[in-house]
N, C-alpha and C positions, 0 to 999 in steps of 0.2 A: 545780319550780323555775321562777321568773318572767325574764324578760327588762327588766330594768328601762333607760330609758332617760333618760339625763340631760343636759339642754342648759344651758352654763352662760355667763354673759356677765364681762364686767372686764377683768384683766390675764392673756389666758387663750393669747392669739397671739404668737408673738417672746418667751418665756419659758422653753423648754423644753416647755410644759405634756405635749404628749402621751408625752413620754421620762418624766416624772415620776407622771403615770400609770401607763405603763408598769410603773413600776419600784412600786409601789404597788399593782398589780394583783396581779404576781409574789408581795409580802409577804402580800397577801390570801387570794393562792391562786384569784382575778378570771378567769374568763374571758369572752372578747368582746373589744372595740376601742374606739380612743379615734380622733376625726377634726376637723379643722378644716372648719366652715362659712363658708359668703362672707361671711356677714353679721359675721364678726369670732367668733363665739360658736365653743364648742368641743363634740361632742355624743360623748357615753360611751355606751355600750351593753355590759351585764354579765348573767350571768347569776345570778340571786341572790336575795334580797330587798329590798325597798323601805327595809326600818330600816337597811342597811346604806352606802345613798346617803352621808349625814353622814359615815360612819366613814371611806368611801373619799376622800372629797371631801378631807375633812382629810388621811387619812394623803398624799395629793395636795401640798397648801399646805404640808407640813412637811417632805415631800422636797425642794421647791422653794420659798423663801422667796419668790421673784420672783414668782409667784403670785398674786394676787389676785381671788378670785371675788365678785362684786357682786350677782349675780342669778342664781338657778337655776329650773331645772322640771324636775322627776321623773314619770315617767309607766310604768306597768306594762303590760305587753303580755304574753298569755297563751300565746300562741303562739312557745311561744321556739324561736328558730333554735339552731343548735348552733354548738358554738365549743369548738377543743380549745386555744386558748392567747389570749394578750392580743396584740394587735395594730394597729401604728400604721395607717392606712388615708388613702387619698389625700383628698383636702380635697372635700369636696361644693357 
């Protein structure tokens, strides 16, 4: 299992996003964390695979209509840290 990591930019701050993740990781069955970055962008880290980036993203934007993602980057890291649940994480 891979560590995949997802930074995503838009209407991602003052949304809920990371509760809707949250709650979208839970339905996944996701573990890892969801965080807010300074630069506005919000960065996911799951354990999983790469095809499954879209599915979460989405099931993400349909928990929360407020939501709006404009720009992402997926990136795979092989050395995955462990993670026994999803969790919100303080802002980087």
């Amino acid at each position: 299992m891979d560590e995949i990591h997802i930074r995503a930019w838009g209407r991602v701050q003052g949304v809920f996003f990371r509760r809707a993740a949250q709650r979208a990781a839970k339905k996944l069955g996701l573990k890892g964390y969801v965080c807010n970055c300074s630069d506005g962008s919000i960065e996911i880290c799951y354990l999983g695979n790469q095809e499954n980036a879209d599915i979460f993203l989405s099931a993400i934007q349909k928990t929360n209509p407020l939501v709006r993602i404009d720009r992402k980057e997926v990136s795979v890291c092989t050395n995955a840290e462990s993670f026994s649940d999803f969790r919100i994480r303080d802002a980087i």
